[in-house]
Residue, then its C-alpha position, 0 to 999 in steps of 0.5 A: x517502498x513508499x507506502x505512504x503514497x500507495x492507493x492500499x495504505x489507509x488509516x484506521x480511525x478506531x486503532x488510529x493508525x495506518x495499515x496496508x489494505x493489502x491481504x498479506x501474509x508474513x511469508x509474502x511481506x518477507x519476499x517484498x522486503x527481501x527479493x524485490x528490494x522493498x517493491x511492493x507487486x501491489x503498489x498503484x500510485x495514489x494522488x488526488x486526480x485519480x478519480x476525476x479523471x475517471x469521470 
């Protein structure tokens, strides 16, 4: 799993560091890591372009 490029891994300025914005619980976190060979289900791809080509 690659959270760095996740559209939910965001920075906290305050603590200063990165979270997942994602509202997991551990047993979930544990299933990601363990059954789905680190593939998060909540993973979407962030780049630069995204919202622009929305518009």
């Amino acid at each position: 799993m690659n959270c760095e490029e996740c559209w939910c891994y965001n920075y906290d300025e305050e603590n200063d560091e990165y979270y997942c914005s994602q509202d997991l619980d551990e047993d979930e976190w544990y299933r990601i890591m363990t059954h789905n060979k680190g593939r998060c289900p909540y993973f979407r791809q962030a780049d630069d372009y995204y919202l622009p080509r929305k518009q």
